[in-house]
N, C-alpha and C positions, 0 to 999 in steps of 0.2 A: 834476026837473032834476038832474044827476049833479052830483057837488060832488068836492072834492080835499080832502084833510085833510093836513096836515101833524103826521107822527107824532114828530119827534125836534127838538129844536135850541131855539133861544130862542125859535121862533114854533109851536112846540108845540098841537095843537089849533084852531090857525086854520086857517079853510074857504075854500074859494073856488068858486064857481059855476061849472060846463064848460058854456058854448051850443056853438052848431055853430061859432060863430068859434072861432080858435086861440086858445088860452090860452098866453102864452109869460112863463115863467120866469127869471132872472137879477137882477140887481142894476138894473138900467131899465128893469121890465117888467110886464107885468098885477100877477103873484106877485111881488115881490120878495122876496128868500131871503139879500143879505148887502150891504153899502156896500163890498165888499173892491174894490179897485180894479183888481186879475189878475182878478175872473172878470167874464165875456163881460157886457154892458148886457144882452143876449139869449139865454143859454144851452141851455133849453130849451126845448120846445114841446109843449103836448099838443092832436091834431085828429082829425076822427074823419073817415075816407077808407072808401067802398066797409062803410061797415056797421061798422067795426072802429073804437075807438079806439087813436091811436099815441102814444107819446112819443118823438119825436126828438130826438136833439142837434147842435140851429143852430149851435154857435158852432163856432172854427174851430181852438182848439188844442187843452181844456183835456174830456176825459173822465167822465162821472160814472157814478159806478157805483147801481145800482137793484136795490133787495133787499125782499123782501115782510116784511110784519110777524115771523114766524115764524124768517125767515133760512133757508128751504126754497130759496129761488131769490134768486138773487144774478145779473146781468149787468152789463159794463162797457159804456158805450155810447161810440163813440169820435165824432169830428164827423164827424157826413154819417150815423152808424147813425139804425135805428129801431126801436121794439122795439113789438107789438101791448099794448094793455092789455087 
């Protein structure tokens, strides 16, 4: 079963299991990532469509940008993008 790791920040090293359900990210959600009150309950979302997995970003103002361990590849994803994992 594919897993999420979280490589930076206070929750450092914590994992979390990807099924076929969507796994969504934000401050009221499977992952939760901060109590800050500006970001989204549901931010983002990771699902696997057509063979590929995505990470989208659900929410509706607030941009996050996704960068690989290395810092080889960096994208901003704005609400409504999606970017393949």
């Amino acid at each position: 079963m594919p897993k999420i790791r979280i490589m930076n920040g206070p929750m450092s090293g914590r994992e979390k299991s990807i099924t076929d359900k969507a796994l969504t990210i934000g401050r009221d959600a499977d992952l939760e990532i901060d109590d800050n009150p500006y970001l989204h309950r549901v931010f983002l979302q990771i699902h696997r469509e057509h063979d590929l997995w995505w990470l989208s970003n659900v929410g509706s103002t607030l941009t996050a940008t996704v960068a690989d361990k290395k810092g080889l590849f960096q994208a901003w994803l704005s609400p409504g993008a999606r970017i393949p994992l």
